[in-house]
C-alpha beads as a LAMMPS data file, in Angstrom:
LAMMPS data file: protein, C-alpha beads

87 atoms
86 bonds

1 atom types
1 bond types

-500.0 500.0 xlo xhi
-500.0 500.0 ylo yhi
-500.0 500.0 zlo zhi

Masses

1 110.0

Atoms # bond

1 1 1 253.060 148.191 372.019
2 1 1 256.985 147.718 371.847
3 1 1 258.480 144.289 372.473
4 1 1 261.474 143.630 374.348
5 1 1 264.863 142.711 372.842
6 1 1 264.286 139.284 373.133
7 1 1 260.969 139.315 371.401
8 1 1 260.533 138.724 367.406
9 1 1 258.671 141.737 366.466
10 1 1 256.309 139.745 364.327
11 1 1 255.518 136.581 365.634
12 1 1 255.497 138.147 369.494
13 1 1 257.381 135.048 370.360
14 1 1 260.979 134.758 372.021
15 1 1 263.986 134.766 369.448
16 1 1 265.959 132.314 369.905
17 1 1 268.348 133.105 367.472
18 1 1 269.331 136.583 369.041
19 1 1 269.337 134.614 372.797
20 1 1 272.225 132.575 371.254
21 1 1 273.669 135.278 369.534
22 1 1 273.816 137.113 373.044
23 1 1 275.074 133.931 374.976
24 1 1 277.809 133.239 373.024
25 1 1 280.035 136.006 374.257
26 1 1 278.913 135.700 377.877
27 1 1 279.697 131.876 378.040
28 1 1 283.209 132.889 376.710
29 1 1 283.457 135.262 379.622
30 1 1 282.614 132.542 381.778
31 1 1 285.332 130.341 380.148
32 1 1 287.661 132.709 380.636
33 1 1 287.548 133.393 383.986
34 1 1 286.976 129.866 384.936
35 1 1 290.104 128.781 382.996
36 1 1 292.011 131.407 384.857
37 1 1 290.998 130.075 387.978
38 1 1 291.364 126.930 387.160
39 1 1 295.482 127.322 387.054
40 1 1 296.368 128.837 390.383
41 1 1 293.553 126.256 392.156
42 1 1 294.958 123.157 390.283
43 1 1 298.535 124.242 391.392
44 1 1 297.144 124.249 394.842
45 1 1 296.493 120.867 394.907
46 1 1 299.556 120.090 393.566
47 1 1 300.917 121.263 396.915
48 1 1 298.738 120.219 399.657
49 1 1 301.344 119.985 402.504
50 1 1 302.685 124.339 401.676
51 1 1 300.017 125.453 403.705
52 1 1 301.548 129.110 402.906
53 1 1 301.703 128.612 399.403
54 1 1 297.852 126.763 399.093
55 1 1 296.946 129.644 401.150
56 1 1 298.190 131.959 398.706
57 1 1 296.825 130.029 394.985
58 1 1 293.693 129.675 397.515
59 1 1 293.448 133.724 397.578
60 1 1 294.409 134.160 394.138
61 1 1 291.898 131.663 392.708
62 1 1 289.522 134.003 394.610
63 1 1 290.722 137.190 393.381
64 1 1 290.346 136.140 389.845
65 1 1 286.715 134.395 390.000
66 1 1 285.864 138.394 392.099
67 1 1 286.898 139.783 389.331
68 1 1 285.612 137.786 386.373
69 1 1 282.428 138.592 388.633
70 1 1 282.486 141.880 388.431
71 1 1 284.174 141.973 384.265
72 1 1 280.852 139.379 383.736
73 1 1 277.858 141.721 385.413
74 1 1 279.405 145.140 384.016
75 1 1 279.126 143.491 380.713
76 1 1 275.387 142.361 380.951
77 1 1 274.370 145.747 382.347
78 1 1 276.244 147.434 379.566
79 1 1 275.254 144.909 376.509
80 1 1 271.441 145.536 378.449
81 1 1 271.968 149.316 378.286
82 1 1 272.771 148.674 374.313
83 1 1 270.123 146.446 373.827
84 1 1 267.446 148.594 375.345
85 1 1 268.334 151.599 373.659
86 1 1 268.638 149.993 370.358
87 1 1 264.942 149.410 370.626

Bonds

1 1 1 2
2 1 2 3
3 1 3 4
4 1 4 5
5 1 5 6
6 1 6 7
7 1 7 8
8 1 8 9
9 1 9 10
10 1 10 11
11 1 11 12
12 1 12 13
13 1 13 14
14 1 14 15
15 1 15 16
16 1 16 17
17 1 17 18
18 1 18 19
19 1 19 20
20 1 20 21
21 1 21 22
22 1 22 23
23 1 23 24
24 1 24 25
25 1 25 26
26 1 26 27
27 1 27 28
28 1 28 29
29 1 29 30
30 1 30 31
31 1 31 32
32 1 32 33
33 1 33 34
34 1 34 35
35 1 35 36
36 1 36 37
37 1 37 38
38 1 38 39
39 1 39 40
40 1 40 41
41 1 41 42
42 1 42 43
43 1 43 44
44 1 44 45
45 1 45 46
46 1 46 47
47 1 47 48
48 1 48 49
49 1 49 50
50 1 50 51
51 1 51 52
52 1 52 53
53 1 53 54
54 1 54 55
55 1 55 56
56 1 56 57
57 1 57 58
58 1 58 59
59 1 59 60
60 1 60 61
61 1 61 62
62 1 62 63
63 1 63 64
64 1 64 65
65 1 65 66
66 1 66 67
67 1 67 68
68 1 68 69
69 1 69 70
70 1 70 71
71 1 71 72
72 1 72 73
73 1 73 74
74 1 74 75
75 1 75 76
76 1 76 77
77 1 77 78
78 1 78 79
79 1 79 80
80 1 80 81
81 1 81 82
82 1 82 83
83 1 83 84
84 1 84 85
85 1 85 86
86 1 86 87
C-alpha cells in the first residue's frame, strides 16, 4: 500500500523533515503578505482623523491580505498537485 507524501516510506511514520521542508516556503508567503499589509494599515493609524485617506489604506490593506489569500491557496493546491504526482 502507498503512503502519502508526508509519510516515511519505511518507518510508516510522519516525516518531519519533509513537513519543514514544505513549511518553510509557505510561512515566507505568509510573511510576505503580512508585511505588505502591514505598511498601508500602519500608515492608517498614522492618520486617524483623514477619514478618506484611513478609508482608503483600510481598502488597500484588504486588497493585499485578498490577494496574498488567493497567491497562498493556489500555491498549496499546486505544490499538492506536485507532491501527489511525485508519488
Amino acid at each position: 500500500m502507498p503512503s502519502g507524501p508526508f509519510v516515511d516510506r519505511d518507518t510508516r511514520e510522519l516525516d518531519l523533515e519533509q513537513i519543514f521542508a514544505e513549511a518553510v516556503p509557505l510561512l515566507g508567503l505568509i510573511v510576505l503578505f503580512g508585511a505588505l499589509a502591514l505598511v498601508p494599515a500602519l500608515l492608517a493609524m498614522l492618520f486617524p482623523g483623514a477619514s478618506v485617506l484611513t478609508f482608503g489604506l483600510l481598502l488597500v490593506t484588504q486588497l493585499i491580505l485578498a490577494v496574498g489569500l488567493g497567491v497562498i491557496l493556489l500555491y498549496v493546491v499546486a505544490r499538492g498537485n506536485q507532491l501527489a504526482s511525485a508519488e
